[in-house]
C-alpha positions in Angstrom: 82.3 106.4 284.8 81.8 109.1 282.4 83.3 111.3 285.4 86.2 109.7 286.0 87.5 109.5 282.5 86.9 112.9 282.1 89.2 113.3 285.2 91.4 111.4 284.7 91.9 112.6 280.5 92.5 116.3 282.4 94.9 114.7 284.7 96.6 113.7 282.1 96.7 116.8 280.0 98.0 118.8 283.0 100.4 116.5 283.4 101.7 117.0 279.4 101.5 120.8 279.9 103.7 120.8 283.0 106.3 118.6 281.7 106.7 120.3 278.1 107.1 123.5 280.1 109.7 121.5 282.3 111.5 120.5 279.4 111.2 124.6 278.4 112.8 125.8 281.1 116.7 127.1 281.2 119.0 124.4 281.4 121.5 125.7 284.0 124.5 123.2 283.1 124.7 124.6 279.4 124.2 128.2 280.7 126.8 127.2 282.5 129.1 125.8 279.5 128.0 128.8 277.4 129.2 132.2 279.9 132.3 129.7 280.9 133.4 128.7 277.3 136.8 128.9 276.1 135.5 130.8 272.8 133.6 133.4 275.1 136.6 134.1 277.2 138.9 134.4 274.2 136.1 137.1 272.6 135.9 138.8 276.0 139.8 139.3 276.5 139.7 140.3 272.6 136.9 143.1 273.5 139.1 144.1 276.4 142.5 144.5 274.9 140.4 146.5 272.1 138.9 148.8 274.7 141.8 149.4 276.7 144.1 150.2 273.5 141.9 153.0 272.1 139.7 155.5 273.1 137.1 154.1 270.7 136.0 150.7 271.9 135.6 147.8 268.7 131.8 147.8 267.4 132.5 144.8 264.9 134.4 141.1 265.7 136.8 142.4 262.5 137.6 145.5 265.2 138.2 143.5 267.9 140.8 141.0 266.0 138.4 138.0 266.5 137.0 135.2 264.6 133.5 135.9 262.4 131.0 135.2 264.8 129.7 132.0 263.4 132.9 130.5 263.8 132.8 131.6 267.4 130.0 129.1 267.9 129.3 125.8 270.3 127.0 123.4 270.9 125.6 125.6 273.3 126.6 129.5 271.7 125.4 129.4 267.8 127.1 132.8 267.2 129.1 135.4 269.3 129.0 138.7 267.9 130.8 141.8 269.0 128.5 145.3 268.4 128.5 149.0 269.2 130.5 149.8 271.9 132.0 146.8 272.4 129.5 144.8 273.6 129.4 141.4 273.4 126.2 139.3 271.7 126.1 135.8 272.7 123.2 134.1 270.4 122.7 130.8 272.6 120.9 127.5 270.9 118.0 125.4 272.0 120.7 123.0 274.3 120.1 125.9 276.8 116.4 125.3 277.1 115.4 128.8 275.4 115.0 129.5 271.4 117.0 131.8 270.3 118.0 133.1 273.4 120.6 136.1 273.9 122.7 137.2 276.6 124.9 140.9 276.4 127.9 141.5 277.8 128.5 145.3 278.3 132.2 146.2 279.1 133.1 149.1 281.5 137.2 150.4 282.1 137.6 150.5 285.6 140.8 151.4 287.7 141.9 149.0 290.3 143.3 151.1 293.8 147.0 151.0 292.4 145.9 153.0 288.7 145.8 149.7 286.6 142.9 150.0 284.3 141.0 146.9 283.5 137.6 145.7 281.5 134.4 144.3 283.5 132.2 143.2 282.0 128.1 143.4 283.4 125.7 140.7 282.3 122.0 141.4 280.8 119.6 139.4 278.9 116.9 141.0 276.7 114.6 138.3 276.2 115.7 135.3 278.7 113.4 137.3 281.6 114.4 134.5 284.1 118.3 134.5 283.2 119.3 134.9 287.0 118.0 131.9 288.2 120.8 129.8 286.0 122.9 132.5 285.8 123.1 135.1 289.0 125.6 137.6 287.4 123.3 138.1 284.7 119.5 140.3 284.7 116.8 140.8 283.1 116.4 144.0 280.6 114.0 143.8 278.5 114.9 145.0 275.1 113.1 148.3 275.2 114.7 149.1 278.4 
């Protein structure tokens, strides 16, 4: 008897660890919400007109005309902020299944086949190491890299 409570009691504690690191994983639908917001669009197209309009890209949100970057936030982006070279800093909340989870957005000029320069923007997280399985147009860097 002794046995199979001792079974069953690690049973059940396997079963607690597996779902509290189910409820710890990446929540794809607010990834989702987050790279698709309104706010984040509106920051990239303000990073873009910035980079495209001088030589100097904007290294601050003040330099790229936009909002401060807590007022750039969601229920799923606490604060967008624009850095060094214009890239873009989204600080996600908890709703995306990560604590304090950020996502970069580096912007590159590129020249379509007719001469008309545009922004692209590549997508990298520092410290969400499985980022493209919610997110495939994002990777992995760690922040040393």
């Amino acid at each position: 008897m002794q046995i199979r409570n001792k079974l069953l009691a690690g049973i059940a504690a396997a079963t607690l660890l597996v779902s509290s690191t189910a409820m710890a994983a990446l929540n794809s639908n607010e990834m989702h919400l987050a790279l698709t917001s309104l706010k984040l669009a509106l920051v990239k197209i303000g990073v873009a007109n910035a980079v495209l309009g001088d030589p100097k890209p904007p290294s601050s949100n003040a330099e790229a005309h936009l909002a401060a970057p807590n007022q750039l936030g969601s229920q799923e982006i606490s604060a967008i902020v624009v850095s060094e070279g214009g890239v873009i800093n989204v600080y996600l909340t908890p709703a995306v299944g990560v604590t304090d989870g950020i996502i970069q957005l580096v912007p590159t000029v590129v020249t379509d086949k007719d001469g008309k320069k545009g922004v692209q923007y590549t997508c990298y997280s520092p410290n969400i190491p499985d980022i493209a399985s919610v997110a495939s147009e994002c990777t992995y860097h760690s922040a040393g890299q």
